[in-house]
N, C-alpha and C positions, 0 to 999 in steps of 0.2 A: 467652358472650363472642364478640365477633368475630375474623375472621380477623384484621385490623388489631391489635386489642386481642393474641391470641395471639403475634403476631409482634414488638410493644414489650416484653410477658412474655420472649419468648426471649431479644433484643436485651439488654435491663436486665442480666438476669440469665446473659449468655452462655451459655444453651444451645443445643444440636443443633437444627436449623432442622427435626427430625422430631420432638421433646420434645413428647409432647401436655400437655396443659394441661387438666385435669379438674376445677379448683374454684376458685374464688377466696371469700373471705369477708373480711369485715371486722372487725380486730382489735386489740389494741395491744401492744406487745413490753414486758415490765418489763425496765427497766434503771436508771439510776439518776432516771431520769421515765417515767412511761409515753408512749410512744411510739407511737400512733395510727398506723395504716396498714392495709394488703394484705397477706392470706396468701393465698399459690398452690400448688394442691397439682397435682404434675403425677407423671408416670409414675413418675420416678425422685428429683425432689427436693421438699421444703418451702422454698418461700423466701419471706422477708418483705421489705415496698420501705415505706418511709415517708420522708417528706420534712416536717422540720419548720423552720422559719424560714430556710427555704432548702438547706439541709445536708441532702443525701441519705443515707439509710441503707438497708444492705440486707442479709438473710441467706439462705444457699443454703447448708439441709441437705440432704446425700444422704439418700434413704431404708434405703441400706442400715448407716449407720453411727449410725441410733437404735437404743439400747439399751433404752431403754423410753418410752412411752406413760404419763402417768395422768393422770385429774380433779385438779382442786386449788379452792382458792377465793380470790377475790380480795375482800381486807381481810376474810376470817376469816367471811365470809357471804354473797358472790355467788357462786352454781356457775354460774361465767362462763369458767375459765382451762384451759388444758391444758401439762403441762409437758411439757419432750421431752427427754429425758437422751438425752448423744451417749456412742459408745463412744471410746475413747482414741486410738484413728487417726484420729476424725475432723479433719480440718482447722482447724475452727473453733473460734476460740481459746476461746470457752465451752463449758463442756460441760454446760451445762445451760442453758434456753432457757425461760422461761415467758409464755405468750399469754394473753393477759387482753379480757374483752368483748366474748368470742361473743355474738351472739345467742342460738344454740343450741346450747353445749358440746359436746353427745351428738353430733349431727349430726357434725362437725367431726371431732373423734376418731373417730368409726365412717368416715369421709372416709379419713382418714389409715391407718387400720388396713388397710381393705381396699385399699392398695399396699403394704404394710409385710410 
């Protein structure tokens, strides 16, 4: 990613103009449509940006208030998804988060884990 790119990631999602920014991938958020966008894993948070028929969405988990980490599969036979269960402080009003159509699942979660 470019500095450019790093600095609309901060901008978007209001973080510290120091927040590095270590991964992005492409994903979609189940909710009650899947939701096609960008995950950004950065030092301290996971946040997802998608924008669909103009209506911006966005989520910004701290890393320190996921409780767990695991595989799952999307429609009962893609090992495509990871879900992220938040603990009870977290902010955000779900607390549970599932990401659907990784490329590469494994990758992704092993991303995540090692800031977690």
């Amino acid at each position: 990613m470019t500095e450019t790119k790093h600095a609309l990631v901060r901008d978007v999602f209001e973080l510290a103009d120091t927040e590095q920014i270590f991964y992005e991938f492409s994903c979609s958020l189940s909710a009650t449509a899947s939701l096609p966008g960008r995950l950004y894993v950065t030092e301290n948070y996971v946040c997802f940006s998608a924008t669909l028929l103009g209506i911006e969405s966005k989520k910004k988990i701290e890393i320190e208030h996921i409780k767990k980490l695991r595989k799952d599969k999307q429609l009962m036979i893609f090992d495509s998804s990871i879900v992220i269960e938040l603990a009870d402080e977290s902010s955000c009003q779900e607390k549970t988060m599932t990401f659907n159509s990784f490329e590469n699942r494994d990758e992704v979660l092993e991303c995540i884990t090692s800031i977690w």
